[in-house]
C-alpha positions as CSV (number, residue, x, y, z in Angstrom):
1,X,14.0,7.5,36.2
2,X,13.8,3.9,36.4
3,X,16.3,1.4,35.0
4,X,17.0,-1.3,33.6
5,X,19.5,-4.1,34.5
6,X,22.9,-2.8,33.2
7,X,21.8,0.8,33.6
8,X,19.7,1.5,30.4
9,X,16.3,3.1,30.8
10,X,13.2,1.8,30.0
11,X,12.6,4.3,27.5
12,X,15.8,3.8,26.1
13,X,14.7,-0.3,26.1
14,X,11.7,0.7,24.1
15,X,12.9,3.0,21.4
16,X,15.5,0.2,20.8
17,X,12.9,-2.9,20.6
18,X,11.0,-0.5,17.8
19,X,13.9,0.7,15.6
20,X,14.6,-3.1,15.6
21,X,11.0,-4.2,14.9
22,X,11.1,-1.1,12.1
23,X,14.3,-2.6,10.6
24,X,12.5,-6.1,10.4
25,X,10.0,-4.8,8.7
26,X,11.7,-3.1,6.3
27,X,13.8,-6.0,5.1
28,X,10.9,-7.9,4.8
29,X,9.6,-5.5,2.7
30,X,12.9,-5.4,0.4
31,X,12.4,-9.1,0.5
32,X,8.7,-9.8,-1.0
33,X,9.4,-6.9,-3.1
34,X,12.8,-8.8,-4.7
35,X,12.0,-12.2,-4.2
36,X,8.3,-12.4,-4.2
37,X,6.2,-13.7,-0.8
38,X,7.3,-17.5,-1.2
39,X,10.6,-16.7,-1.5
40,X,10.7,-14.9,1.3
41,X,11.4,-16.5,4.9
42,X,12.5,-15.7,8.4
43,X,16.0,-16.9,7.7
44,X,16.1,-14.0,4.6
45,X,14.9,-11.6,6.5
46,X,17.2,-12.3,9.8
47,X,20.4,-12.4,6.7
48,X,19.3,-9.0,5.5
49,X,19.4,-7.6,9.0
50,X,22.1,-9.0,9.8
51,X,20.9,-11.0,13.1
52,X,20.0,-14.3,14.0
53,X,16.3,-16.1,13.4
54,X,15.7,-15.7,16.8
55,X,15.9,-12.1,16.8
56,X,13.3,-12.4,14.4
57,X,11.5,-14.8,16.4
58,X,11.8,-12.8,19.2
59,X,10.0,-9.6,17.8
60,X,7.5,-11.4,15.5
61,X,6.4,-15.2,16.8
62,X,5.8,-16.3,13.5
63,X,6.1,-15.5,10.0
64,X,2.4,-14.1,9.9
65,X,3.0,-11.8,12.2
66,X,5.5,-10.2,10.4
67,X,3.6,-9.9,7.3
68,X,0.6,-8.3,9.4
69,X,3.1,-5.8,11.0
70,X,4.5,-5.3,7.2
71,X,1.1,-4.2,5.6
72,X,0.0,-2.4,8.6
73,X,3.3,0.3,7.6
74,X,2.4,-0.5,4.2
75,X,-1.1,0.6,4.9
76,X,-0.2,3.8,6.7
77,X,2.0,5.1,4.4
78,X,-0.6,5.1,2.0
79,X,-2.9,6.4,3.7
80,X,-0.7,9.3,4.6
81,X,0.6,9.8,1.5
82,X,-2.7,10.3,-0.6
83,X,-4.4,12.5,2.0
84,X,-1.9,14.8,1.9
85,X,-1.8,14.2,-2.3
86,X,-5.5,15.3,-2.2
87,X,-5.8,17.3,0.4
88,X,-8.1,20.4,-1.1
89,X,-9.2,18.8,-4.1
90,X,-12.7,19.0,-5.2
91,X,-15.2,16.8,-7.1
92,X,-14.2,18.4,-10.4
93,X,-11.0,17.7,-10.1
94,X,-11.0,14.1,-8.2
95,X,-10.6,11.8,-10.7
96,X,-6.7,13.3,-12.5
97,X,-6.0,14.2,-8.4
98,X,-6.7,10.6,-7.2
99,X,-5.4,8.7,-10.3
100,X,-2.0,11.0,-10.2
101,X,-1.5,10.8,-6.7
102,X,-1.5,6.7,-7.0
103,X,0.8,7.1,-10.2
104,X,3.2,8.6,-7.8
105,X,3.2,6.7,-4.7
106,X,4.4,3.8,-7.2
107,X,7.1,5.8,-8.2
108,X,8.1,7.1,-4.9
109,X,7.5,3.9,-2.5
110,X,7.9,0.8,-6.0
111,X,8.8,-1.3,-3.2
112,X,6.0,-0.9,-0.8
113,X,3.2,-1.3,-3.6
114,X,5.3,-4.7,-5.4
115,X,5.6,-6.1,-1.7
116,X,1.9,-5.4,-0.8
117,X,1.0,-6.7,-4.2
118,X,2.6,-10.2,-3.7
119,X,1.2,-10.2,0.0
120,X,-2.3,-9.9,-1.6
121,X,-2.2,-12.6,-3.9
122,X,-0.4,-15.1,-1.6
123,X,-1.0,-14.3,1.8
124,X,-3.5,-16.8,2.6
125,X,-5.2,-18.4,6.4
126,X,-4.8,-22.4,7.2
127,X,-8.1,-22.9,5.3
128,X,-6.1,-21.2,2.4
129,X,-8.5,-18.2,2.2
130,X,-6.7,-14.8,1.2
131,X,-6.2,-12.7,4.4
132,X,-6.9,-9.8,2.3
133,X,-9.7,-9.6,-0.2
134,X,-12.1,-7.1,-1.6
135,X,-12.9,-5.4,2.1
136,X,-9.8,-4.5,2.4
137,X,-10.4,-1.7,-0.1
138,X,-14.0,-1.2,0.7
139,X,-13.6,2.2,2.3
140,X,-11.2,3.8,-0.2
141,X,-13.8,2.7,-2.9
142,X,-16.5,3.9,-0.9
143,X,-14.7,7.3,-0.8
144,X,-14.0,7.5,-4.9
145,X,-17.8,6.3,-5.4
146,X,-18.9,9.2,-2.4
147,X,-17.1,12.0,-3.8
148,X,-17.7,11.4,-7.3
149,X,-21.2,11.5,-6.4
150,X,-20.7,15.0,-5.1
151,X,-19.1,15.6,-8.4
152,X,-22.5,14.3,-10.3
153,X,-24.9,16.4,-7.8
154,X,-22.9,20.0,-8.0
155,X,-23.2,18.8,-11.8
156,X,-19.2,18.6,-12.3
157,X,-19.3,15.5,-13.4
158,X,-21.1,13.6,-15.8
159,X,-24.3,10.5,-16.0
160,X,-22.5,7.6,-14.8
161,X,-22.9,4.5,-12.0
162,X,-20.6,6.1,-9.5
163,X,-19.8,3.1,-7.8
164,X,-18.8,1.1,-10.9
165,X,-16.8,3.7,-12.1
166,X,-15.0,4.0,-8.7
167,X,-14.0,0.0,-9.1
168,X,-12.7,0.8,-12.9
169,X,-10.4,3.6,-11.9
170,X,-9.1,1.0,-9.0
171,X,-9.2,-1.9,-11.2
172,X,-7.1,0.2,-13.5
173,X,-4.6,1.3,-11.3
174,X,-4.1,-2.4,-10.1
175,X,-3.5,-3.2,-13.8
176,X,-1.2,-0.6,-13.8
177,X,0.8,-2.1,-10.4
178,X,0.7,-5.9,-12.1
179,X,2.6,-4.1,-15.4
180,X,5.2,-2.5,-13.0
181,X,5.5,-5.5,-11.1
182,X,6.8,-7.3,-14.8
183,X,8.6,-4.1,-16.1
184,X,10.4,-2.3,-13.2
185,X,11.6,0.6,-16.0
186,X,7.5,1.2,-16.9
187,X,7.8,4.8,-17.3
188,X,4.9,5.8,-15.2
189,X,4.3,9.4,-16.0
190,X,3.0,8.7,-19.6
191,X,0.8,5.9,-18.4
192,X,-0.7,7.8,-15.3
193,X,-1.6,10.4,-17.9
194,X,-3.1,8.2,-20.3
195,X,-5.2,7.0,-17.6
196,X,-6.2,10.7,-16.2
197,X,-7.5,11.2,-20.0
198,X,-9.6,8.3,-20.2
199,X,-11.3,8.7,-17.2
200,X,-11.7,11.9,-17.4
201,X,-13.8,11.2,-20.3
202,X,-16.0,8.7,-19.4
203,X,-16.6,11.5,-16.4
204,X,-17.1,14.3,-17.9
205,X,-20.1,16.3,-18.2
206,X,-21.0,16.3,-21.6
């Protein structure tokens, strides 16, 4: 196996330069989530793990690259999380599955969905565009609006435009996130449910 100066393997290197990169990340996270994305810099983020800007600098060049390599965890976890939340769902059943699994990733990762929040609405290019816009969720809608669809053609769900109907259930559930984002004790149970009723009647077969 081939070393390293001062005997440490390569592996070993590796595995050390990621749990390092994962604990940058994660106090970046705690960060935006506490003090919003302007309020968070490389010097806060170097405090809360407990090194020196340069070990920042040395993972992540600049700022931006951080933030990328924040919502690109951000971005998995979600994407793990809710396929395994609706794994074996069916058309019928879509909209309560899809609207209660999203109801309780914000409960179970609050941090994760306030962070990603502030990065969407501040995170902007030198020409102060938003790095993140509209196709950023372009294939998740184009799932809802697919498999509700399905629902309408089995004849599970109602008469509806599926595609603006996939938009109101996300636009809903980003309402929800900007009321948690002002309220941390929002007691999300009730208002997931509330929100499983209504769509479910504007979805139903009648």
């Amino acid at each position: 196996m081939r070393t390293k100066p001062g005997g440490g393997t390569r592996g070993e290197a590796t595995f050390t330069r990621r749990k390092r990169r994962d604990q940058l990340v994660d106090c970046t996270i705690d960060a935006i989530a506490e003090l919003g994305f302007q309020g968070t810099s490389v010097a806060e983020v170097a405090r809360r793990a407990g090194v020196s800007k340069g070990v920042v600098t040395y993972h992540f060049a600049a700022k931006d690259d951080l933030i990328f390599a924040v919502v690109a965890t951000i971005f998995d976890s979600i994407k793990e999380s809710l396929e395994a939340a609706l794994r074996g769902t069916s058309p019928a059943t879509f909209v309560a599955d899809y609207i209660n699994a999203w109801v309780d990733y914000y409960g179970t990762h609050t941090r994760y969905v306030l962070a990603v929040g502030e990065i969407w609405g501040n995170f902007r290019d030198e020409g102060g565009h938003h790095h993140f816009g509209p196709q950023a969720v372009a294939g998740e809608l184009g799932v809802v609006q697919h498999v509700l669809e399905l629902g309408q053609a089995e004849g599970s769900l109602g008469e509806f435009d599926a595609r603006v109907m996939a938009i109101t259930i996300k636009a809903a559930l980003d309402a929800l996130l900007v009321q948690l984002a002002s309220d941390p004790g929002l007691e999300l149970e009730p208002y997931g449910a509330e929100l499983v009723r209504v769509f479910e009647r504007a979805t139903r077969k009648e």
